[in-house]
C-alpha positions, 0 to 999 in steps of 0.5 A, a space after each residue: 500500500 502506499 502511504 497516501 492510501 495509508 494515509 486515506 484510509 486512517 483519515 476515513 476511520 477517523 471521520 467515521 469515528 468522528 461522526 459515531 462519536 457525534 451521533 451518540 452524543 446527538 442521542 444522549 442530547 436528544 435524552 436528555 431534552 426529553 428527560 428535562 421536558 418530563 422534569 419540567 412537566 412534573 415541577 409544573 404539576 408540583 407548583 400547581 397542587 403548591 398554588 392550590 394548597 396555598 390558595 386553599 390555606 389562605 382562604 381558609 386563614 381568611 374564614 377564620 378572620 370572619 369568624 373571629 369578629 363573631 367571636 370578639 377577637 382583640 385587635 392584637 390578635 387581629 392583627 396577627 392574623 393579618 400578618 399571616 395572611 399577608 405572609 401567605 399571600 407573598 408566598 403564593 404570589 413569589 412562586 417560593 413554595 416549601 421545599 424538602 430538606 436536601 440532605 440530613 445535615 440541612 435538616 440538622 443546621 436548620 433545627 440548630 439555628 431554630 429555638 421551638 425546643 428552647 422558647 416555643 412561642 405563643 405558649 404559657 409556661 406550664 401550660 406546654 406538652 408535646 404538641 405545642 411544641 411539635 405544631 411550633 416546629 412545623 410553624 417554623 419550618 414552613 416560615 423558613 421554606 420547609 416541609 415539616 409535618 407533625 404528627 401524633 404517635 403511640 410512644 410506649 406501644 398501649 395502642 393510644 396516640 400520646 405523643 406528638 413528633 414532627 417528620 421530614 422527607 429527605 429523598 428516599 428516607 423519613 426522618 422523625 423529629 423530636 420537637 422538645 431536643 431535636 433528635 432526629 432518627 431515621 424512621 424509614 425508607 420509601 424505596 
């Protein structure tokens, strides 16, 4: 063979290397278009069942502003209420909907820097149990853009819910929160 065929050949096996080698990453682009249009999808179907829960939450805090003119609300109180729902509606309208907490660690950084363990608020001393402080946990979190939820459990096993927890989604995993010294512990596994 002379070298200029030598030569012709090595350059046509590079070219179609070359244009294999764009074609697959054509596919794997083509993929992952795909995979981004079903992820924008489903964020699309998250933030709307978001904007209902929040419209319904807001309409709801609005019912019990009616009713507490009934009931003969101070004004204070009144104006908490307010507030609220002056939060709410902020929330809904800027599109920041709570979220899950991305990793165990931002879980355990946030319960730090929160004080419901500490001083829960709008409770009066002697007056405060499990659930006071898991409801205020759960207060909290979602003023800071998170999704806690409280729950009432069976803690020493007779059948009867008697204690009140707080729980968190982290990925595939639920962790249960101890509202009263923010212990956290794996509760289970969804996968």
């Amino acid at each position: 063979m002379y070298p200029d065929e030598e030569f012709g050949r090595q350059l046509n096996e590079k070219q179609e290397w070359w244009a294999q080698a764009l074609e697959r990453e054509r596919e794997h682009r083509r993929q992952l278009e795909k995979e981004i249009a079903i992820w924008r999808q489903e964020e699309i179907k998250w933030r709307a069942k978001a904007k209902r829960w929040l419209a319904v939450t807001a309409l709801l805090a609005i019912a019990i502003i009616g009713c507490a003119f009934g009931w003969g609300m101070t004004s204070a109180q009144l104006s908490d209420a307010r507030q609220e729902i002056a939060h709410w509606e902020t929330v809904y309208h800027s599109g920041g909907l709570p979220t899950h907490f991305s990793t165990l660690q931002e879980l355990r950084t946030w319960l730090y820097q929160d004080d419901t363990d500490i001083h829960p608020e709008h409770l009066t001393p002697g007056d405060l149990d499990c659930d006071d402080y898991a409801l205020t946990l759960q207060k909290h979190a979602l003023q800071d853009g998170y999704i806690v939820s409280a729950q009432v459990v069976d803690s020493d096993g007779d059948g009867l819910l008697d204690h009140a927890i707080n729980t968190a989604v982290i990925g595939n995993e639920v962790y249960s929160i101890e509202p009263q010294t923010d212990a956290v512990d794996l509760l289970c596994r969804f996968d």
